[in-house]
MDAnalysis code that builds the backbone (N, CA, C; Angstrom):
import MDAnalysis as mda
import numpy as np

u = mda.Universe.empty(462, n_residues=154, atom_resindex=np.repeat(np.arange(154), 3), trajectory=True)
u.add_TopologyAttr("name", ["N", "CA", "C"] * 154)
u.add_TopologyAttr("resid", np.arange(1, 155))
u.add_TopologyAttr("resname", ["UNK", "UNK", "UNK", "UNK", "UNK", "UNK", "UNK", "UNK", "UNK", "UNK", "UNK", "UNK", "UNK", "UNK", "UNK", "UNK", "UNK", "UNK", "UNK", "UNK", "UNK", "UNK", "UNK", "UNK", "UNK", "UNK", "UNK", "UNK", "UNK", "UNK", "UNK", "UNK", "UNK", "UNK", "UNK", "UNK", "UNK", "UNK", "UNK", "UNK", "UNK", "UNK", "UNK", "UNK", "UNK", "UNK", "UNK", "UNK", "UNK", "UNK", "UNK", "UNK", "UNK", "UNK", "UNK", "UNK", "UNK", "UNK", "UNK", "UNK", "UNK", "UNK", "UNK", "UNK", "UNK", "UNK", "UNK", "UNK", "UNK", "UNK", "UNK", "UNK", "UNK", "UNK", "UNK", "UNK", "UNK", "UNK", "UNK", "UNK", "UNK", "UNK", "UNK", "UNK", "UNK", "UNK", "UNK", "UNK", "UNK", "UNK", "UNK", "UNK", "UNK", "UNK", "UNK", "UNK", "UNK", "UNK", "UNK", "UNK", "UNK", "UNK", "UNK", "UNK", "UNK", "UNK", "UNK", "UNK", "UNK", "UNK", "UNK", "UNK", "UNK", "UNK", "UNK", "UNK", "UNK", "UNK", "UNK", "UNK", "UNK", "UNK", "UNK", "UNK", "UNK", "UNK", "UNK", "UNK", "UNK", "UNK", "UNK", "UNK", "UNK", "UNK", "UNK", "UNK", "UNK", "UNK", "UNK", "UNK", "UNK", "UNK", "UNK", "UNK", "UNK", "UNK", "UNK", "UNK", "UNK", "UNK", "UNK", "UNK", "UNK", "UNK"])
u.atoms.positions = np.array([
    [62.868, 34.029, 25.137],
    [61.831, 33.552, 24.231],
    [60.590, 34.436, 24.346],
    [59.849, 34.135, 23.631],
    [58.721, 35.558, 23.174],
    [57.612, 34.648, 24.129],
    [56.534, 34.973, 25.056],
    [55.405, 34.829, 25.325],
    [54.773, 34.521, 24.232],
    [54.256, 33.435, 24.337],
    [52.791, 32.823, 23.504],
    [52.023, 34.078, 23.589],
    [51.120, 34.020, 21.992],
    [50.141, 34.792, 21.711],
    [49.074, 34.194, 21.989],
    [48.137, 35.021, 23.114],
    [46.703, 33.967, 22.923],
    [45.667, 34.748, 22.518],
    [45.026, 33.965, 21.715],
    [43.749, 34.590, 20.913],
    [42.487, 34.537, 21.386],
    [41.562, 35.060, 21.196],
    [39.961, 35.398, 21.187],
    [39.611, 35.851, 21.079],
    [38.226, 35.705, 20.839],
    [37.009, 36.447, 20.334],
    [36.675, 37.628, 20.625],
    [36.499, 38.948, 19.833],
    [36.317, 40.328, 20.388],
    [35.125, 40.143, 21.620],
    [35.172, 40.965, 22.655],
    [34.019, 39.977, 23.837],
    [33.065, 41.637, 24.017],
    [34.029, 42.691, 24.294],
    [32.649, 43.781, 24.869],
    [33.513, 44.883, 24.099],
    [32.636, 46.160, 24.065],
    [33.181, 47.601, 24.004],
    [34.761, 48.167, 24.517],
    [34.866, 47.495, 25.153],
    [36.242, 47.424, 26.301],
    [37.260, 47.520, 25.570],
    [37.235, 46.531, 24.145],
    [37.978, 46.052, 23.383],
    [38.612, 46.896, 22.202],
    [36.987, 47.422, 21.643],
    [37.126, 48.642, 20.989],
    [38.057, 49.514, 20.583],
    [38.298, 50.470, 21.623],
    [40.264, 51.844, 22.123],
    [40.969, 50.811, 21.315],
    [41.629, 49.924, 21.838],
    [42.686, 49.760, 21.689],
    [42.392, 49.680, 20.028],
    [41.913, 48.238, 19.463],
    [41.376, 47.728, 18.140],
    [42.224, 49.013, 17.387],
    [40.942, 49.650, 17.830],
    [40.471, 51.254, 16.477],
    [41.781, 52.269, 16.775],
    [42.830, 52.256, 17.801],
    [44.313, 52.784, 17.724],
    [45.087, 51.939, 16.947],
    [45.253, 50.453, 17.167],
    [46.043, 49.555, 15.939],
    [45.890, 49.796, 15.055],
    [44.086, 49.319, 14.660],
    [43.764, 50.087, 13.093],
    [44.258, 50.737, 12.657],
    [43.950, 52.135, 13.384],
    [44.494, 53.464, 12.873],
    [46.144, 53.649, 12.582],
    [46.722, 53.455, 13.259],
    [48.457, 53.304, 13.015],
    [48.983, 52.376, 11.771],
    [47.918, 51.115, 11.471],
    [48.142, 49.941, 10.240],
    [48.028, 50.480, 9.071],
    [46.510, 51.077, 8.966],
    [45.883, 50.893, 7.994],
    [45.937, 52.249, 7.258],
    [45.579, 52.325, 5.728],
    [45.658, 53.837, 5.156],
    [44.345, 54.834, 5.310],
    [42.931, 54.214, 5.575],
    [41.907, 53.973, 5.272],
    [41.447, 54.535, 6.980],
    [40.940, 55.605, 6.962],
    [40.504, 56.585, 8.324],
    [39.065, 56.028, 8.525],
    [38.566, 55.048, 9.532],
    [37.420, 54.233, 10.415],
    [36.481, 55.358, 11.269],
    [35.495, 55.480, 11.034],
    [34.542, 55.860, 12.016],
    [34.587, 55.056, 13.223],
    [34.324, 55.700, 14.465],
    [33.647, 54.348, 15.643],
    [32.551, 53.894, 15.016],
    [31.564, 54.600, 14.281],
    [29.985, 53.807, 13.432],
    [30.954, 52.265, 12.964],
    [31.465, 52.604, 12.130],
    [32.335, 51.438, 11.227],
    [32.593, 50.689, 11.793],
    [33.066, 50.700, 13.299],
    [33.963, 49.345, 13.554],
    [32.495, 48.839, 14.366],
    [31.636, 50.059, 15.347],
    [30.448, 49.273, 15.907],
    [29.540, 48.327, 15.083],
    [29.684, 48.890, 13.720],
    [28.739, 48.402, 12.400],
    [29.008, 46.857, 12.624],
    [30.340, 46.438, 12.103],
    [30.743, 45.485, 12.485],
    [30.628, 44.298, 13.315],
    [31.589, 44.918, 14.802],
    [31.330, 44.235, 15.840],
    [29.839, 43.981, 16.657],
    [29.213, 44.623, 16.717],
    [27.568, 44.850, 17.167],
    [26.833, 43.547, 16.618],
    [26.884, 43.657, 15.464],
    [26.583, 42.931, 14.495],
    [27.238, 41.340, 14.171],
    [28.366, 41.912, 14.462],
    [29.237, 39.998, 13.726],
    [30.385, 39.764, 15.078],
    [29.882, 40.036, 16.275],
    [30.900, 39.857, 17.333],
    [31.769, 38.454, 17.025],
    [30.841, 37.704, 16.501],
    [31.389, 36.217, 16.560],
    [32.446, 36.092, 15.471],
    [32.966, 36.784, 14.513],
    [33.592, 36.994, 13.637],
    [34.899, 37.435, 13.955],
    [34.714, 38.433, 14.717],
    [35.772, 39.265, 15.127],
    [37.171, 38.658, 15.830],
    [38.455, 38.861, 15.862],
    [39.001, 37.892, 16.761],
    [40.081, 38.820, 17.178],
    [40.600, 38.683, 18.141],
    [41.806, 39.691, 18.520],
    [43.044, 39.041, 19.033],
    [44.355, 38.893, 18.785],
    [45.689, 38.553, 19.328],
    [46.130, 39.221, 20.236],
    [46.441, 38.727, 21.612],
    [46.954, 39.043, 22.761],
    [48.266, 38.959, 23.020],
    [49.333, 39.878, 23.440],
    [50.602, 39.662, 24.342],
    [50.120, 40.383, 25.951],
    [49.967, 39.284, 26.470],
    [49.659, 39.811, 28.027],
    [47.842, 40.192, 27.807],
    [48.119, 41.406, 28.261],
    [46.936, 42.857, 27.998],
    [46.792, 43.156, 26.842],
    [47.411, 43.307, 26.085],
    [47.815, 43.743, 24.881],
    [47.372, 43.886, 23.727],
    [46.347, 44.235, 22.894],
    [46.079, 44.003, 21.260],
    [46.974, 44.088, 20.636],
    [47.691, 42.957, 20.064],
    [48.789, 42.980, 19.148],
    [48.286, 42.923, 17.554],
    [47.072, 42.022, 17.892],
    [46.491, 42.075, 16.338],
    [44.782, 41.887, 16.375],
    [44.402, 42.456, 15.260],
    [42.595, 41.782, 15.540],
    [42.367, 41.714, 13.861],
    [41.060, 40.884, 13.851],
    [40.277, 41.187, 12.495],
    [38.664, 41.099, 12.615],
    [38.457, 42.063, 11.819],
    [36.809, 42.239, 11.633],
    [36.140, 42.064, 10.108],
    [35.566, 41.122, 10.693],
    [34.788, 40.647, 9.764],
    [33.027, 40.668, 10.008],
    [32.080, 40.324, 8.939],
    [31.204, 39.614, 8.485],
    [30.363, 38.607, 7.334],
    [29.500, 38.488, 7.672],
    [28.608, 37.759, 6.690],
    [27.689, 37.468, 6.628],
    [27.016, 37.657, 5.556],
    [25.837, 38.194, 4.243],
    [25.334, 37.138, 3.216],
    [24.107, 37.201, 3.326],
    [23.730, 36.732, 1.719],
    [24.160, 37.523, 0.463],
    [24.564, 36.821, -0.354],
    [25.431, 37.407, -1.360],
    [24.781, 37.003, -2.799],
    [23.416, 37.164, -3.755],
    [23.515, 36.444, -5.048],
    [23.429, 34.989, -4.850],
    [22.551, 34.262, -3.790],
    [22.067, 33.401, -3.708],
    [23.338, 32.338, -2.736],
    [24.179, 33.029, -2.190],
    [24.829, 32.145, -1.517],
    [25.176, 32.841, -0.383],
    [26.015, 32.582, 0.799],
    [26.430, 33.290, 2.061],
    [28.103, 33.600, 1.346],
    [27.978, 35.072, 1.964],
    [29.455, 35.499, 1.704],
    [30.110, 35.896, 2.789],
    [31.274, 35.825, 3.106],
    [32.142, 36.019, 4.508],
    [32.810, 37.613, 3.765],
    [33.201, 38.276, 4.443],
    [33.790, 39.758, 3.990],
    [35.098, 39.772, 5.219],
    [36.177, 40.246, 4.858],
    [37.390, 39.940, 5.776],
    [37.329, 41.943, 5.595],
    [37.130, 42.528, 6.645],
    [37.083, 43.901, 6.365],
    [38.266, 44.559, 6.941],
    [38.910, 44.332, 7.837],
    [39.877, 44.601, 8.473],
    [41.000, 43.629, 9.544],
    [42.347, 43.962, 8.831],
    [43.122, 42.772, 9.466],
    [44.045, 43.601, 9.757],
    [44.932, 43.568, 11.116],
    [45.755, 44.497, 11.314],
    [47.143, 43.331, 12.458],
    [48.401, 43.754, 12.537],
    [49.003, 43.521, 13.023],
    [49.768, 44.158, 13.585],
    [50.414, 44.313, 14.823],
    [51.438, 45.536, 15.470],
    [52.618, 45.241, 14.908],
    [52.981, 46.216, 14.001],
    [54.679, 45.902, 13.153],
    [55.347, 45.223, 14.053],
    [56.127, 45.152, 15.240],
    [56.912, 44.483, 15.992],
    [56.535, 42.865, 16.292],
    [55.226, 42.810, 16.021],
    [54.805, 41.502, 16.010],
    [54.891, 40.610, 14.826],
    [54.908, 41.196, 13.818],
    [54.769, 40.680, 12.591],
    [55.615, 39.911, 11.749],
    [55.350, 38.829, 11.809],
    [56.262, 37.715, 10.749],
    [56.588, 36.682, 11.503],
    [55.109, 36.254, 13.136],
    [55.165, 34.995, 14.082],
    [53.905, 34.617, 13.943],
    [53.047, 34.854, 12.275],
    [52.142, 34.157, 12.036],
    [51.137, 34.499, 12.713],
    [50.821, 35.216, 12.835],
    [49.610, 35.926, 14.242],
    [48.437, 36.409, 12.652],
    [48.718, 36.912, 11.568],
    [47.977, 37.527, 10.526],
    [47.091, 35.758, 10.074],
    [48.077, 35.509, 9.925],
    [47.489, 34.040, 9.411],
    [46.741, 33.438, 9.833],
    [46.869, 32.817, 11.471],
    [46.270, 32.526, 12.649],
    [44.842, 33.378, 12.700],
    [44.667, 34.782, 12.548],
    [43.624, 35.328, 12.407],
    [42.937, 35.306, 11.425],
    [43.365, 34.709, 10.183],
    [42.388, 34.870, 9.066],
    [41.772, 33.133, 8.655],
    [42.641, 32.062, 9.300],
    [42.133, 31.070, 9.572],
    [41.217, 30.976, 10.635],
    [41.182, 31.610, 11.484],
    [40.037, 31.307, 12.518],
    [39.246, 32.105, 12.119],
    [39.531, 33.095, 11.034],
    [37.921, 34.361, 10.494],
    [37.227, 32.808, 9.568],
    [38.505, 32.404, 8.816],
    [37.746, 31.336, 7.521],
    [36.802, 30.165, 7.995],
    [37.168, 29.698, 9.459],
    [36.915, 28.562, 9.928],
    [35.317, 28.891, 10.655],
    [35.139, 30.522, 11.262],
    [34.156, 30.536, 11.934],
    [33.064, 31.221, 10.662],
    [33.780, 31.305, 9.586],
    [32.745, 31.711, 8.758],
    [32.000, 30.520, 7.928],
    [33.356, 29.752, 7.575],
    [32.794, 28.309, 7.570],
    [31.426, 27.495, 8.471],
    [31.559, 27.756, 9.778],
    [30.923, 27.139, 10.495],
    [29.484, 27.929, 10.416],
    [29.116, 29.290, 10.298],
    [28.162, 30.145, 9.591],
    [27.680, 30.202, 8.110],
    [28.275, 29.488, 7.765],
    [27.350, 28.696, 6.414],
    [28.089, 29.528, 5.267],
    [29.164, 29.578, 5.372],
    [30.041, 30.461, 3.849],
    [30.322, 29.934, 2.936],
    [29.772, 30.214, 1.530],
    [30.543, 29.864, 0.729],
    [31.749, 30.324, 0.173],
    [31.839, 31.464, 0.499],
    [33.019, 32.086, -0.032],
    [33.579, 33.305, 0.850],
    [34.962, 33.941, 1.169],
    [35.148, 34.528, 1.994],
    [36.309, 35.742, 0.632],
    [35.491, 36.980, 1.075],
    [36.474, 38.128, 0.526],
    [37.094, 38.981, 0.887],
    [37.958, 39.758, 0.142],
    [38.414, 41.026, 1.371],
    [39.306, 41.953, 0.037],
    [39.292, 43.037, 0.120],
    [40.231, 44.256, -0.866],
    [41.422, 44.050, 0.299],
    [42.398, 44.516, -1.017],
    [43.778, 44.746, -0.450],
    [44.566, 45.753, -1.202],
    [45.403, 46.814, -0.804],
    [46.082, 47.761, -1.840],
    [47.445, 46.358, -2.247],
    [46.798, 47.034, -3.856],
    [47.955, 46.438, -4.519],
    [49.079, 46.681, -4.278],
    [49.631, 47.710, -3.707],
    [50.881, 48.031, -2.961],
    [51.353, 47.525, -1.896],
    [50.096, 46.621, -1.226],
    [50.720, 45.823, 0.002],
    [51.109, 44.489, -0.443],
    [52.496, 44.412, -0.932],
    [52.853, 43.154, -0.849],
    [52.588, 41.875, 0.205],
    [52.883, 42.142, 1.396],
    [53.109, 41.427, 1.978],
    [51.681, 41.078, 2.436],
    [50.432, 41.847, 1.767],
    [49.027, 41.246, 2.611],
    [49.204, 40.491, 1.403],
    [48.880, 40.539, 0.126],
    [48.970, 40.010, -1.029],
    [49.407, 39.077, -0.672],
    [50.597, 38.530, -0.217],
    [51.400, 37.097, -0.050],
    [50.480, 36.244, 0.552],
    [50.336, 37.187, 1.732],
    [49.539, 36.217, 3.019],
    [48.272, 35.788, 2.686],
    [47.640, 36.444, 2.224],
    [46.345, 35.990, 1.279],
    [46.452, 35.100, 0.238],
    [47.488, 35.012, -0.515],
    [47.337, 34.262, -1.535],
    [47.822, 32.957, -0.884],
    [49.070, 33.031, 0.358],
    [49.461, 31.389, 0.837],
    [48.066, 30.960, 1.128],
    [47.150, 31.819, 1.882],
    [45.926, 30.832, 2.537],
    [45.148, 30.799, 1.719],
    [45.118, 30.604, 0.208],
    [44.339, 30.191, -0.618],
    [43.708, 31.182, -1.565],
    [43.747, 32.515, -1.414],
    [43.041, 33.266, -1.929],
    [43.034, 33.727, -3.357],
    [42.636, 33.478, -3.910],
    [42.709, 33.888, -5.610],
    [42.663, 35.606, -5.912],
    [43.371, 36.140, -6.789],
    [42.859, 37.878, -7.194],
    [41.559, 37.603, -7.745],
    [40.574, 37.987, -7.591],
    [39.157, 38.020, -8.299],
    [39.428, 39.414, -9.528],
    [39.930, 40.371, -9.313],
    [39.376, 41.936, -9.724],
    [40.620, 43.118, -9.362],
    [41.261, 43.932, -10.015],
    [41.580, 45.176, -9.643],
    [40.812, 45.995, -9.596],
    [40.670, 46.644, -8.353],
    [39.575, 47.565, -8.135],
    [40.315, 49.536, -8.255],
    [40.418, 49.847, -9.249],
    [40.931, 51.082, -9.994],
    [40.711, 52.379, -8.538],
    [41.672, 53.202, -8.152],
    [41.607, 54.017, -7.031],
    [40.514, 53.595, -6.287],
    [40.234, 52.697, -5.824],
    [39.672, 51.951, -4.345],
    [39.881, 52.764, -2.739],
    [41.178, 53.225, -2.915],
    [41.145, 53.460, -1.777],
    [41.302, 55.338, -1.726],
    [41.183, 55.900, -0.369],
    [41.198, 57.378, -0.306],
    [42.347, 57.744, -0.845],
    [43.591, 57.315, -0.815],
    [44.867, 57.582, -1.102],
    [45.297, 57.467, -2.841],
    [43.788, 56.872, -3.298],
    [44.198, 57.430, -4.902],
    [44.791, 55.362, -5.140],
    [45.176, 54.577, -4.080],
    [45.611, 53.351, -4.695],
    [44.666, 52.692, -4.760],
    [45.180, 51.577, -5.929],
    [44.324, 50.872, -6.151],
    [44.136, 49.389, -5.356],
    [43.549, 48.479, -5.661],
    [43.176, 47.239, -5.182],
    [42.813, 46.272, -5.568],
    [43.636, 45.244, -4.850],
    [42.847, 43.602, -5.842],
    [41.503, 43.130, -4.602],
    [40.297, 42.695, -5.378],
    [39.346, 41.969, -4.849],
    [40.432, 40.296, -4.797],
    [40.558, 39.997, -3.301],
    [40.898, 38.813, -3.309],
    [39.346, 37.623, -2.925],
    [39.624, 36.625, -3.066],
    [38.419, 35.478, -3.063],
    [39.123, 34.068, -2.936],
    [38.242, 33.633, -1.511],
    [38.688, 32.029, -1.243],
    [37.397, 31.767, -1.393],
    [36.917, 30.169, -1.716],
    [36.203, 29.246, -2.204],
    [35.782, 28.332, -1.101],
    [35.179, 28.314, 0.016],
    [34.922, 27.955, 1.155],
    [34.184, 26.504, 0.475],
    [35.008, 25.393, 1.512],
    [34.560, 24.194, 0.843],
    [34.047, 23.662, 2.583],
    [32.802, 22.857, 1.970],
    [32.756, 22.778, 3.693],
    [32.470, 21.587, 4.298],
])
């Protein structure tokens, strides 16, 4: 049987290496260290990371902003270690991004996704998320992107 995943809160710099190597191997989209410090520095409490053992198996970085007269949550980066993926660990992280953004006064929580990623697309849309927008070559790679949007009820 697989070891329980246990989760928490990004805590120091320490954390960082690993994060910004997952990132990098997940995602299409090449991160400064500025970028992820921008972030974490800033919205530590946002941040959350999935554990096997030692391990970063998964994290997400987020924040949130006044937005046009309301608070907006931004889901900026969600990553999972392929071998981990499909024991709900993505989900688990974007409910505890929704819940602590909730508790920070959100009305609404967003995040881009390449339209080519099916499977973020899914996962976003089970936890509620509506397409807001195609966002036309969005990303460096020339693809494009849907603005997704949940409706934070609180």
């Amino acid at each position: 049987m697989d070891a329980p995943i246990v989760y928490r809160p990004y805590a120091s710099e320490l954390d960082l290496p690993p994060m910004a190597s997952l990132i990098a191997e997940a995602l299409s989209e090449p991160y400064s260290i500025y970028t992820y410090r921008y972030f974490l520095h800033q919205w530590p409490q946002l941040c959350f990371l999935a554990l096997d053992g030692d391990t970063i198996v998964g994290c997400v970085i987020n924040r949130i902003e006044p937005h046009r007269g309301m608070m907006r949550g931004y889901i900026a980066m969600l990553v999972v270690s392929e071998k981990y993926r499909g024991r709900k660990i993505g989900s688990t992280l974007v409910k505890m991004t929704v819940n602590a953004m909730k508790e920070g006064g959100a009305d609404e929580v967003v995040l881009e996704t390449e339209v080519s990623n099916r499977t973020a697309c899914a996962l976003y849309e089970h936890l509620g998320f509506i397409r807001d927008k195609r966002l036309a070559r969005y990303y460096l790679n020339g693809g494009d992107a849907f603005r997704l949007k949940l409706i934070v009820h609180s």
